[in-house]
N, C-alpha and C positions, 0 to 999 in steps of 0.2 A: 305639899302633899304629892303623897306618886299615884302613880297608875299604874297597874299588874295585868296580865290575863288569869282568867279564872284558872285553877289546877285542881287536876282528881283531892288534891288536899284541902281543897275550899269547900267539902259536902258540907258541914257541918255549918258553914258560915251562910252557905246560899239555903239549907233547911230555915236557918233562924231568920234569917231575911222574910222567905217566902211567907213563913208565920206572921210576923211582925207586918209583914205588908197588908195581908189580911184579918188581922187585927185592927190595924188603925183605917181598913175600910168598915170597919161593925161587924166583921165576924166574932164570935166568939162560943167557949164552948169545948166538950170533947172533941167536935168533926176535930178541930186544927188539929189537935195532935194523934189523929186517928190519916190527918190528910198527909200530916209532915213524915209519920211511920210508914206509910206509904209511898209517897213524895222521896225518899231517901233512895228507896227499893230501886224507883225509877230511874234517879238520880244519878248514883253511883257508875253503870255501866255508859251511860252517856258523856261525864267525866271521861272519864278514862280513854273511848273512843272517838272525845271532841266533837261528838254531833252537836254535846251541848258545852255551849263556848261561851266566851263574855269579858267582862271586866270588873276589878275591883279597884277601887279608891282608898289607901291608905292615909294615914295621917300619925309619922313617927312609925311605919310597919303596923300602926293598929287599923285592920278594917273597918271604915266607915259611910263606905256607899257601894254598891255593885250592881249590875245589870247582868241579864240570861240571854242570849241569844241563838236560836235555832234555825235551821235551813229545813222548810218543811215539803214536802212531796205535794204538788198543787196540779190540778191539769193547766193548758194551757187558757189563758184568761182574756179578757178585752185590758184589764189592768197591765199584763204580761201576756202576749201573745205569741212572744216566741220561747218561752223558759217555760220547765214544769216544776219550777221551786217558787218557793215564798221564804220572805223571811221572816222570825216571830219575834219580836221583843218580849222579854218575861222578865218576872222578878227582880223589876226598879224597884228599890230600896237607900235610902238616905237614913241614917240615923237621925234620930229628934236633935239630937245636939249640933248636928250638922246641916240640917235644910236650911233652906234660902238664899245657899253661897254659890248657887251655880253648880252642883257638884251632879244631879242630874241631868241637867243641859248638857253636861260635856260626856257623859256618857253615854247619853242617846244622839248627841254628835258623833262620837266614837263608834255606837253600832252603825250610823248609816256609811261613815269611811271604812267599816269592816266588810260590810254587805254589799257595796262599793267593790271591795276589791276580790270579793268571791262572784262578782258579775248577780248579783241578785238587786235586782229593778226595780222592785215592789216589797215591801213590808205588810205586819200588821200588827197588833197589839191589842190587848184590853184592857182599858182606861180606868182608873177608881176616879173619883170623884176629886180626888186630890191632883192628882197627876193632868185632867183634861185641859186647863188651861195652858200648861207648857206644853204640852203634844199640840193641843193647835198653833201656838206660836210657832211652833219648828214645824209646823206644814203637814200634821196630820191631821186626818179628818176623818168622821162616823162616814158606816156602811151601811149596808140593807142588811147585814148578818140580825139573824135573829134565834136566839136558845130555846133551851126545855129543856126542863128535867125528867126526864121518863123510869118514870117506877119500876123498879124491879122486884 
C-alpha cells in the first residue's frame, strides 16, 4: 500500500468518507447528504488553498483510508501557551474491507509527524465511538469541551 497527500482532486473521495463516517457512527437520513452538499461547498476552496490537508492510503492506487487535517486559529492556552493555532484531526475513515490492519494508526501517526513539522504542539479531535479506543492508545485523551445545538 502507498500513502499520498490529499489533492484539490480528492473532494469527492474525502465527501464520501466524511458520509460513511457518519454513518457508521448512527447517523442516518437526508441531513447526510444535505451535510455532504454542503460539506463540498466548504471543502473545495480549502483543497485548493491547503488549509485543508491530509492523507490518503491507497491500495493498488484504489483509495482506502484517509484522514483531514486542519491548523485552526486558537487563543493562546495552558495546553499551548505560546501558539495561537491548534491542530484538528477530521474525517478518519478506513474502508470496512480494510479496518483492523493498522491503516488508522499510521495515519494518525502521520498527522502528528505533520503537525510536528508545521510547529503545532497541541491537537484535537472528535472521537466516535469506534475510533476512542486507538486515540487513547496513541495518547489522546477527553476535554472539558462541551456542545449544543442552538435552534435557529
Amino acid at each position: 500500500m502507498e500513502i499520498r497527500e490529499l489533492s484539490e482532486n480528492d473532494i469527492e473521495l474525502v465527501c464520501r468518507h466524511r458520509e460513511e463516517m457518519f454513518r457508521d457512527a448512527g447517523r442516518t437520513g437526508d441531513v447526510l447528504q444535505t451535510m455532504t452538499r454542503h460539506f463540498r461547498d466548504w471543502l473545495r476552496p480549502r483543497l485548493i488553498d491547503h488549509s485543508y490537508f491530509g492523507f490518503v492510503v491507497c491500495d493498488k492506487g484504489q483509495p482506502v483510508a484517509g484522514i483531514g487535517l486542519m491548523l485552526i486559529d486558537w487563543p493562546p492556552h495552558p495546553s499551548h501557551p505560546t501558539t495561537s493555532k491548534r491542530g484538528y484531526v477530521l474525517n478518519v475513515y478506513v474502508e470496512p474491507g480494510y479496518r483492523s490492519r493498522g491503516l488508522a494508526r499510521e495515519l494518525m501517526q502521520l498527522a502528528d509527524a505533520e503537525f510536528g513539522k508545521r510547529g503545532i504542539q497541541f491537537a484535537i479531535l472528535h472521537a466516535t465511538e469506534m475510533g476512542r479506543g486507538l486515540y487513547a492508545e496513541l495518547g489522546w485523551s477527553g476535554t472539558t469541551e462541551m456542545s449544543k445545538v442552538i435552534p435557529i
